[in-house]
Structure formats: structure tokens, C-alpha cells
N, C-alpha and C positions, 0 to 999 in steps of 0.2 A: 309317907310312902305312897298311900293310895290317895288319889283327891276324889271329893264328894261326888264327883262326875260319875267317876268310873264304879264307885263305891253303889251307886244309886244305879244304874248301868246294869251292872252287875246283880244288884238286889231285883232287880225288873225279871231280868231271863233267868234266875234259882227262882223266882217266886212263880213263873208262868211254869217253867217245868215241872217245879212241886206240886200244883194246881195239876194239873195234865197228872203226874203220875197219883196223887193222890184219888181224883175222878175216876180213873182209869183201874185202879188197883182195887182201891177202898169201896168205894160206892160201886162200882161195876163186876170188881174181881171178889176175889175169895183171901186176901190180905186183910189181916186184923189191923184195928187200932190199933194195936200194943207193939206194933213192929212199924210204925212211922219213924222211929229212929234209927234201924236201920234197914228197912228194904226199900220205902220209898225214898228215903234220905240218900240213899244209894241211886234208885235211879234216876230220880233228881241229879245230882251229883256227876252221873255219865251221861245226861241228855246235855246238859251245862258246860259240858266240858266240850262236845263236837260244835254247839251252837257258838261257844266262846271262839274255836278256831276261826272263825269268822273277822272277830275283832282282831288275834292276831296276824292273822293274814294282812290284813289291810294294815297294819303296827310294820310288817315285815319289807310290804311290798314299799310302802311312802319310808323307810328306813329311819322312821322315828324309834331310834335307840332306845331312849328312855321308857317308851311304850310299851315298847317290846320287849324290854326284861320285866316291866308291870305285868305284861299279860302273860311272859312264860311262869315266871312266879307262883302268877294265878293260879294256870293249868296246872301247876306242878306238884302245886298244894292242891287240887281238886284229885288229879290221879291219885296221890298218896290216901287220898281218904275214901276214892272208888277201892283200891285195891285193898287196904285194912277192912273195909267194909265185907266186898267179895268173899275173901277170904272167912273172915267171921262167920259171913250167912254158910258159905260153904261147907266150912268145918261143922256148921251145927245142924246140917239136911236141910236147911230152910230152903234152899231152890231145889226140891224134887225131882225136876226134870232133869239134874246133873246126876241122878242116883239110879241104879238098879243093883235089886240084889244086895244092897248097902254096900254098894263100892259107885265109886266115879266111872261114868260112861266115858267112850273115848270120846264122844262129843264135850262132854265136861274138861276132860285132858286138853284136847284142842285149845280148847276156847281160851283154858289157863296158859300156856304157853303162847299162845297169839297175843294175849294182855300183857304179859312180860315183853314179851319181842318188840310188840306196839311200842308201850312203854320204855325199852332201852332205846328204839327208834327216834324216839321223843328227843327223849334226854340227850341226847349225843349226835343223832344229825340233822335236825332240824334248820339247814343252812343254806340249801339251794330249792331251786324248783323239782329237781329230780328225788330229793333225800322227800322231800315235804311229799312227792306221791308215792312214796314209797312209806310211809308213814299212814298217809289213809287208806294205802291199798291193805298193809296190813290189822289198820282199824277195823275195815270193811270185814276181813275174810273173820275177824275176831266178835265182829255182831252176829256176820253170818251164823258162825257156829252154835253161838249163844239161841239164836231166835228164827231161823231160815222155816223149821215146821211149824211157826204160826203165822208165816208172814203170807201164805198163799191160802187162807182159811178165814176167810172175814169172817162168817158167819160165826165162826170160835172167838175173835177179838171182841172183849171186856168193855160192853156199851156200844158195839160197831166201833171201837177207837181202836186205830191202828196200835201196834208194839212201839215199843219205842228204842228197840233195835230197830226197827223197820224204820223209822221215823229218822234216828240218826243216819244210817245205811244212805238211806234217799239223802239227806242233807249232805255228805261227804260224796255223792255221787255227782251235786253241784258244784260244790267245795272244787272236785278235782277240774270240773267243767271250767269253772272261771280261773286258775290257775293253767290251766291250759292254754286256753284263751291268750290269757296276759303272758306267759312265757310267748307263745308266737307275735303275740304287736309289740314285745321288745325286741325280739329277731326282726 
């Protein structure tokens, strides 16, 4: 299915991400050991997933088929295991900032229905240039909600290290840049 390329590939950008959210969370943040399996795993997991769109893009645009059902695959199995994961932390309060009052803020609501919509976007029109920014545009507004009041507050960020909504945000803000681009030098 997968060859050692893409396998190894692959193992490079989960391990740089988990590195990045591990620093970031663990030694910088207020994240336990004992939640590497699912909080940083998770955001590993969603930083992996915006950086992989990169390889699919390029899979889409050279119309290497065979590619390109490897890397939606990929993605497809990383979303399923962002959004089991989400959920989980969420049902059990572990992301606080989605809680007051012990109820879900509307920011938490958002952000949950922006991951689904993202996610049916995914799924079902990922087919043209126009579907594909309509996809990051609702990526974008779905990190925004998650992470928008720490992203203008370095002095708050974990080691001075950016968020990694913030980090993905700025990456899909390229993403659309170079699609952009290459839809106008095919016209």
C-alpha cells in the first residue's frame, strides 16, 4: 500500500511535529506526561495533517492518481483520529478553554462545527481549485476559533513558541497562496 518512501516521509513530519508539540506543551506548558497520548498525540496529529496537505497538493496538481488516493487515505485516517481524539479530551474538560461554567463556550461550539464542515469538505469536495479553498478557508476559520486569543500574545506563548493553530493558520495561508498562484499560470 504504502512504500518505504512515503512511509519514512511521513515518519519525518509526525516526528518533527510531535517534537514541536511535545517542547511546546510539556517542557514549556502546563501538559502532563501522562496525557502524551492523547493531547499531544492530537496535536501532533492536526499539525500533520495541514503540513501533509502540501504533499497532497503537489499528488493533485502532477495528477499522480495513485498518489493521491495514498495521501487522501493518509489525511483521512489522521482526521478520524484528530476528531476521536477531540472529542475524547473534550468530553473529559481537558481543554479548559472550551469550558465555562461547566458548559461549552460558543467559541468551543464553533470550533466543533467548523471540524465537521472542514471535515465533510474534505471528504466530498476536494476536486477543484475552488472546492480545495474552500476547504482551507474553512480550516482557517476552525483554528481561528480554537486558538485566535493566544495567537496575538507572544509573551503568553509556551517557551516564546508560537501555537500551533497559529502555525497551521500561517501554513494554509501559504497553501492558499500557491494554489492561487498555479490556478492563474493554468488560466
Amino acid at each position: 500500500m504504502f512504500d518505504i518512501k512515503q512511509i519514512l516521509k511521513f515518519s519525518i513530519v509526525f516526528v518533527a511535529c510531535f517534537t514541536y508539540s511535545f517542547v511546546r506543551y510539556i517542557l514549556f506548558g502546563k501538559v502532563e506526561l501522562k496525557d502524551i497520548p492523547t493531547v499531544i498525540v492530537n496535536k501532533s496529529v492536526a499539525f500533520t495533517i495541514v503540513i501533509w496537505l502540501f504533499f497532497l497538493l503537489k499528488s493533485y496538481l502532477s495528477n499522480n492518481q495513485e498518489k493521491l488516493k495514498k495521501d487522501l487515505k493518509l489525511i483521512q485516517s489522521l482526521i478520524f483520529i484528530h476528531i476521536f481524539l477531540s472529542l475524547l479530551l473534550i468530553g473529559t474538560h481537558q481543554i479548559t478553554k472550551f469550558y465555562q461554567n461547566n458548559s461549552l463556550t460558543f467559541t468551543a461550539n464553533m470550533s466543533i462545527l467548523l471540524g465537521l464542515l472542514t471535515q465533510a469538505t474534505f471528504f466530498t469536495l476536494f476536486n477543484n481549485f475552488r472546492q480545495i479553498l474552500l476547504f482551507s478557508f474553512l480550516l482557517k476559520v476552525h483554528l481561528a476559533f480554537i486558538g485566535y486569543r493566544n495567537w496575538l500574545t507572544p509573551e503568553n506563548w509556551n517557551g516564546g513558541m508560537p501555537p500551533i493553530t497559529l502555525l497551521c493558520f500561517l501554513a494554509l495561508f501559504l497553501f492558499d497562496v500557491y494554489i492561487i498562484r498555479k490556478k492563474k499560470s493554468n488560466n
